[in-house]
C-alpha positions, 0 to 999 in steps of 0.5 A, spaced: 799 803 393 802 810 394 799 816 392 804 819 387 803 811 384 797 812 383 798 819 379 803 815 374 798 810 373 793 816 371 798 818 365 798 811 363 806 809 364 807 801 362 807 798 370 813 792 369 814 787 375 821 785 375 823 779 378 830 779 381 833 776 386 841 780 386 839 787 389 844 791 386 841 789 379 835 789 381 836 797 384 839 798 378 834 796 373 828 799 377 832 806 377 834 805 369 826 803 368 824 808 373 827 813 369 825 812 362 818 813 365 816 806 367 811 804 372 816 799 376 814 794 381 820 789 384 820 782 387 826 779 389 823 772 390 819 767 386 813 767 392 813 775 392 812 774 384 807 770 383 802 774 387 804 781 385 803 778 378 797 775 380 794 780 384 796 788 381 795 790 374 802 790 370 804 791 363 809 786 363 814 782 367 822 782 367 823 775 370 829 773 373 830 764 372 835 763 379 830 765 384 828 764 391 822 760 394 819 759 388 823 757 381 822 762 376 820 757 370 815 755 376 812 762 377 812 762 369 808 756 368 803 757 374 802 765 372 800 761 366 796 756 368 792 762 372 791 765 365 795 771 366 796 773 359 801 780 359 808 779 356 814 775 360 821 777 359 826 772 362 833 774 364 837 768 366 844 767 365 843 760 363 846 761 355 844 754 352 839 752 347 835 747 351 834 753 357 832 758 352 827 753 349 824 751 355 824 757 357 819 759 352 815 752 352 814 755 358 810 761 357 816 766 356 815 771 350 822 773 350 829 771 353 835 774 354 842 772 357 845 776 363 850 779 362 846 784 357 845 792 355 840 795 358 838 798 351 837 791 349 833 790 355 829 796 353 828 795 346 826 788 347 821 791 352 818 795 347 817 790 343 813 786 347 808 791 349 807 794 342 807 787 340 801 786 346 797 792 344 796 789 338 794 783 340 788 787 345 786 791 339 785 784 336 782 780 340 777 782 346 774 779 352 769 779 357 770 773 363 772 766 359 769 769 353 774 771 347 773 773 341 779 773 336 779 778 329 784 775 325 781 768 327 774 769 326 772 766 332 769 766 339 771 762 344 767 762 351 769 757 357 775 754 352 769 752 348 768 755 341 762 758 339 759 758 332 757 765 330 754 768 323 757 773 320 752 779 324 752 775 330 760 776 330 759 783 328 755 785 333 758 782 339 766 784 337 761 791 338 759 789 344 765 787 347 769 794 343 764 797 348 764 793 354 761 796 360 758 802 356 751 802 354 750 802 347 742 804 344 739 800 338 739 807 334 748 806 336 747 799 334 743 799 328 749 805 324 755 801 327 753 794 326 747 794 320 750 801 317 743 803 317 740 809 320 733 809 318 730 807 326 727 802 322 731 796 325 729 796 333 726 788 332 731 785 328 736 787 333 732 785 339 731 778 335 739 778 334 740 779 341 736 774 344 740 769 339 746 771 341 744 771 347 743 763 347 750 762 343 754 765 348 751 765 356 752 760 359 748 758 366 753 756 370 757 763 368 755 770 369 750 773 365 754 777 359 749 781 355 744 785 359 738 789 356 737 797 359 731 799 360 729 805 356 737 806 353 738 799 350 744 793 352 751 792 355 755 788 356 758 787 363 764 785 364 766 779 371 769 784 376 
């Protein structure tokens, strides 16, 4: 990755992969994208995508149906099928109602039919990652573990995971801190309301129950203790 990329990542620009296999369309999407302040990665063939898309961060994929190598609807489907989760905006010049819903049965979340207004790409753009940053502040994940806010639910391993109500409360703190040590004293204000220090064993006892709830041995250890500081939750890198 070049330097000056890396400096634009720095500035948090969206990263988009646009997958298309027309070279003149694909230039002039990367120069319109580029200068309405997206980060732009491009791909003219379907193997090309699905290991970008597998291996680089993005944001969100402009993905073309009509390509070389490798179908775009057979990207899509395995991205998915790997567990990518970033929305997928397919351009494609296939206009009827039965692509369009295989398209989205597929994986897509958007669709649009070539020829169409770079406006409209842009707008439906923005949807998608406005829609996608509200998705992440709702639910939170550590390796195969997700825990969703609107649901109320915790999943790991695609296993749902019974929780009482302080136990949901202190693993959505946890994970809203994932990788940051957090102290009990941090935990007793944020989780119990409480900050009288009197709540160091209750939390402990709390842990450990979450603890048996939500590691697994065949996974890596999620939640570990601090010495001296207190507990953090680690995500798998």
């Amino acid at each position: 990755m070049s330097e000056s990329t890396e400096n634009r990542r720095g500035h948090d620009m969206p990263r988009l992969l646009v997958v298309e296999d027309q070279p003149k369309l694909l230039q002039s999407l990367e120069r319109g994208l580029r200068e309405e302040g997206y980060d732009v990665l491009t791909a003219s063939d379907g193997r090309d995508a699905f290991e970008q898309a597998s291996t680089i961060p993005v944001d969100a994929v402009i993905l073309d149906l009509m390509l070389p190598e490798r179908d775009g609807l057979d990207v899509l489907r395995g991205l998915r099928a790997d567990g990518f989760s970033k929305p997928v905006l397919i351009l494609t010049a296939r206009d009827g109602v039965d692509a369009r819903v295989e398209g989205l049965d597929s994986g897509a979340d958007d669709y649009l039919v070539k020829p169409f207004a770079f406006t409209e790409l842009l707008a439906r753009v923005r949807a998608l990652l406005r829609r996608d940053t509200l998705s992440r502040e709702l639910c939170f994940s550590a390796d195969d573990l997700e825990l969703n806010l609107v649901a109320r639910s915790v999943v790991r391993g695609g296993v749902e995971i019974d929780l009482t109500r302080r136990e949901f409360e202190l693993l959505e703190f946890l994970l809203r801190n994932k990788n940051t040590p957090v102290t009990r004293e941090m935990i007793a204000r944020e989780v119990w309301k409480e900050t009288s220090g009197t709540l160091t064993n209750t939390i402990d006892v709390y842990i450990t129950l979450l603890r048996k709830k939500v590691e697994r041995p065949e996974r890596p250890t999620l939640i570990h203790t601090v010495r001296g500081v207190g507990y953090v939750l680690k995500d798998v890198v």
